[in-house]
C-alpha positions in Angstrom: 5.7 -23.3 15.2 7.7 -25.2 17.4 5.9 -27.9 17.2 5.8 -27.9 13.1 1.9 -26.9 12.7 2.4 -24.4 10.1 -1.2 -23.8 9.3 -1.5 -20.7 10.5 1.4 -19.4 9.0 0.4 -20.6 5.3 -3.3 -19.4 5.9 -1.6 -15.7 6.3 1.2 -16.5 3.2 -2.1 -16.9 1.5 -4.3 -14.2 2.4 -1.2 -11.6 2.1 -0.9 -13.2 -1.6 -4.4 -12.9 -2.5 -4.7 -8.9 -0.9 -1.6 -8.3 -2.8 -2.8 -9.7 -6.2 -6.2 -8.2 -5.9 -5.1 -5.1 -7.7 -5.2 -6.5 -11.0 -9.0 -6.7 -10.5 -8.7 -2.7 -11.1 -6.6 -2.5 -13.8 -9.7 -2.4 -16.0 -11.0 0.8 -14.2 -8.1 3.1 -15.4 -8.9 5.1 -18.6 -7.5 3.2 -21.9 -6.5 6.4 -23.8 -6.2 10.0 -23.4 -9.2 11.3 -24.4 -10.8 9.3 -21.5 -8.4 10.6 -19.4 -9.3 14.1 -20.2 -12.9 13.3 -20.0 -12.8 11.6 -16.9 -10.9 15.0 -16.0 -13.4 17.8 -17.3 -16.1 15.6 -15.3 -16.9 18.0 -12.0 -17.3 14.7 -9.9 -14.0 13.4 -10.6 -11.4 15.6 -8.9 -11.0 16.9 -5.0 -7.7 18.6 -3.6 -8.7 17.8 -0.5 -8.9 13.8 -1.3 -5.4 14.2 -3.3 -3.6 15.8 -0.7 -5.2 13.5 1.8 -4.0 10.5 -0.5 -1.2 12.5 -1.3 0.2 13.0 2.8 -0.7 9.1 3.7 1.3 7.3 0.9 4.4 9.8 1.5 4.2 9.5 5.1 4.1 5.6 4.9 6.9 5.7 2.8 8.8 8.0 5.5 7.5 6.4 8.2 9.4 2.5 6.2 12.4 4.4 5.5 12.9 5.7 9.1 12.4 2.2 10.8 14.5 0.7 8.2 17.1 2.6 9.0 16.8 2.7 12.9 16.8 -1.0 12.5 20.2 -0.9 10.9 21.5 1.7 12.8 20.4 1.3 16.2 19.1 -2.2 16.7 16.4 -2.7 19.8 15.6 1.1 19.4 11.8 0.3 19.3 12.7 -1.7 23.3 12.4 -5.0 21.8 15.4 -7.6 22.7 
């Protein structure tokens, strides 16, 4: 970067973009009204505690996990032993 060759840099703005946009590409998987919700519901296949808790536990704990650094970082700066 020192030298000004930025290319690597903009190939990861773009591939960040891209993974971060890709969602839309689902949108038309979610049920349009309620009776397909409750369909896709009743349908034996469809549900699992054990996948809900697991999905559940991992997006909370990511979300902890942000908070806490965020706020080490503002608290106590260099905490993770970086200068």
């Amino acid at each position: 970067m020192e030298r000004g060759d930025l290319r690597g840099m903009i190939n990861l703005t773009a591939l960040t973009t891209v993974i971060q946009v890709s969602g839309v590409l689902f949108v038309g998987l979610l049920p349009r009204t309620k009776e397909d919700l409750a369909n896709l519901h009743a349908d034996p296949m469809s549900g699992s505690r054990i996948g809900g808790f697991i999905f559940l536990f991992v997006t909370l704990s990511s979300v902890v996990y942000s908070l806490v650094v965020g706020v080490l970082n503002i608290i106590k700066p260099g905490w993770a032993g970086e200068s």
